[in-house]
C-alpha positions, 0 to 999 in steps of 0.5 A, a space after each residue: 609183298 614190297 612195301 609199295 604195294 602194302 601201301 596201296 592196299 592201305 589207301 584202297 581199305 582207307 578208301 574203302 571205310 570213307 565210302 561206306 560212312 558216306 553211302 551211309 550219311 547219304 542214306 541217312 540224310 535221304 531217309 529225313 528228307 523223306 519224313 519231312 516231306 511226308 510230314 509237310 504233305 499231311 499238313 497241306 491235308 489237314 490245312 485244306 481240310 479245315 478251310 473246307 469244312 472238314 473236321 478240325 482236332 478238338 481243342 485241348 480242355 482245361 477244365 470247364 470253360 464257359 460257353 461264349 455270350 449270345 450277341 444280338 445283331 439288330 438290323 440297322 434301322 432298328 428302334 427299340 420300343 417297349 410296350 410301356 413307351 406308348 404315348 397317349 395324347 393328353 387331349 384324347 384324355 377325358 377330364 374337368 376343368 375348372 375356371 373362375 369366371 363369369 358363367 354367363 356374362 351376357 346376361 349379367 351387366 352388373 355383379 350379381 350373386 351367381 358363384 363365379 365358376 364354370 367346369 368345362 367337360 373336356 373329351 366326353 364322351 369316352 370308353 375305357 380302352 377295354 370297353 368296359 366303362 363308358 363315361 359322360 359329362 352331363 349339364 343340366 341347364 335349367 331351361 325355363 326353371 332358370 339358371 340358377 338350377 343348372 347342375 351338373 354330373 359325370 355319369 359312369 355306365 358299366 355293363 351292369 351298373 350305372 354311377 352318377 357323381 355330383 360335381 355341382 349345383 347351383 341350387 345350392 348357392 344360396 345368399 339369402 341363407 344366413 348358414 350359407 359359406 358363401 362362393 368361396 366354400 362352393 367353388 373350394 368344394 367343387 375343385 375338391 370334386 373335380 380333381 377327385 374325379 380326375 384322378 378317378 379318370 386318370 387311372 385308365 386310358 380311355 378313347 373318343 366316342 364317334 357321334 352317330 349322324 343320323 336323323 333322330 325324329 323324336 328327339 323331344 322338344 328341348 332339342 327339336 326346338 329349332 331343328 325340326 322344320 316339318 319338312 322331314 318326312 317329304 325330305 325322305 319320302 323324295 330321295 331314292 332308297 339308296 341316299 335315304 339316311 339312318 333313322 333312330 328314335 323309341 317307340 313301345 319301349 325299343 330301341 329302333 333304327 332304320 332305314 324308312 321304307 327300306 329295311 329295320 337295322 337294329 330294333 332292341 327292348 329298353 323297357 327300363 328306359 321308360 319312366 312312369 307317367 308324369 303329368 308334365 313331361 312324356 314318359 317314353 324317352 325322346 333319343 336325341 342322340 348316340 356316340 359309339 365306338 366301333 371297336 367294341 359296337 357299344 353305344 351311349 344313347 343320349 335321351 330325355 323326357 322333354 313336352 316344352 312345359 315350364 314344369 318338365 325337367 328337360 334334364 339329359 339322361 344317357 343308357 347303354 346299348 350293343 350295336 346290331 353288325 347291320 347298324 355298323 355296317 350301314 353307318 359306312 354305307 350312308 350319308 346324311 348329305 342327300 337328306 339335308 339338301 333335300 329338307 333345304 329345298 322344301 323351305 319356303 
């Protein structure tokens, strides 16, 4: 073989060697683009996956992590407003006030030895907001025993009981009694017994009373005097059954109302509402008003035993009773309106 052609044979086995580390790098290269490729595709899969709600790989746990907090999202025009914020208007409150000054000026153009002092009843009557206890500011006058027997109380009624507590009486003012403490001592005792039954009262919460506008017929002499013309009976007896008022009053120891000649609301026993015979004033009691609450149905009845004889204690008393649903529901159904304008037009 000449040395030319040794040579050729060198570079073609050269040349041979460098082309297969070539196919082989080639190769190798294609096989890593491959793999990546299959790589980018499964994260484009799981990518997708997860924006679209699949499963996502769970996170990696070190030990135990504490669950994040609960966030209360409140609608924008939300106020927060505990139970305990309630306001109670103080005017709706029942309550005593004690003044200094004259109680009756009018009569007094000169000093005289009437005490100075006057306790105004303040949003009586009421009931304690679960119907439990009504409460009611009783004044005694005196009528024709004169001023200085003008007394007053406040009267508590429950279901079963009824307390009255003293808050003065001006009987007890005497100048002539040489042991007397003189008005300074009676009005110091009497702020004493006013702010105590303040303080009784502030420990509920209480509500007004709505008075009942009805006829009372026999609402006794101390309150007749001057309302009751006569006429009464012609005044109903004249207007249709439909504008016929409510009607209230006692008769043989009950309770009764009514609609006259139309139909009986309510009638309840009260025997103990009457009293005993009594020489100057009417044993059976005179209703001469009632406050209610429609809530609960409870009534405070306002009565008294009054003739108009100088010797008759004219004094207020008040009882407890349970309206009838009738009653309740006439209450909304009629007026007075028609009976006072037809007692007008029978006047002379």
């Amino acid at each position: 073989m000449s040395r030319l052609q040794r040579a050729s044979e060198g570079l073609w086995a050269r040349n041979k060697g460098a082309g297969a580390e070539r196919r082989v790098g080639v190769r190798t290269a294609c096989d890593l683009l491959s793999a990546l490729e299959r790589l980018a595709a499964v994260g484009v899969v799981l990518a997708v996956g997860c924006t679209e709600g699949g499963p996502r790989p769970a996170p990696e746990q070190h030990g135990d992590l504490p669950e994040p907090a609960q966030v209360d999202q409140a609608h924008a025009g939300f106020v927060f407003q505990p139970d305990s914020a309630r306001v109670i208007d103080p005017a709706t409150q029942p309550r005593l006030e004690l003044a200094l000054r004259d109680p009756w000026p009018e009569y007094h153009e000169e000093p005289t030895d009437v005490c100075a002092f006057v306790v105004e009843p303040r949003a009586f009557p009421a009931i304690s907001e679960d119907g439990a206890t009504l409460v009611h500011a009783s004044i005694y006058d005196g009528g024709n025993a004169g001023n200085l027997a003008e007394r007053m109380q406040l009267i508590w009624l429950d279901a079963d009981q009824t307390r009255h507590d003293p808050i003065y009486n001006r009987n007890n003012d005497q100048p002539w009694d040489p042991n007397w403490s003189g008005c300074e001592g009676s009005i110091a005792a009497v702020r004493e017994r006013v702010e105590a039954v303040n303080m009784a009262l502030a420990e509920r919460t209480w509500r007004p009373l709505e008075r009942l506008d009805a006829f009372y017929s026999e609402p006794g002499f101390v309150v007749a005097f001057g309302s009751i013309t006569g006429n009464e009976d012609a005044a109903i007896a004249g207007l249709a059954g439909g504008d016929r008022p409510i009607e209230v009053y006692y008769r043989n120891e009950t309770f009764i109302a009514r609609v006259r000649g139309i139909e009986v609301l309510q009638k309840t026993p009260r025997p103990d509402w009457r009293r005993p015979a009594d020489e100057m004033c009417d044993s059976e009691p005179q209703i001469a008003g009632l406050d209610f609450d429609r809530a609960s149905a409870v009534a405070l009845v306002r009565y008294n035993y009054s003739t108009g004889g100088c010797m008759c204690d004219d004094s207020e008393h008040v009882g407890r009773l349970e309206l009838a649903p009738a009653l309740l529901e006439a209450i909304d159904q009629r007026s007075m309106a028609p009976f006072w304008a037809a007692r007008a037009s029978l006047l002379p």
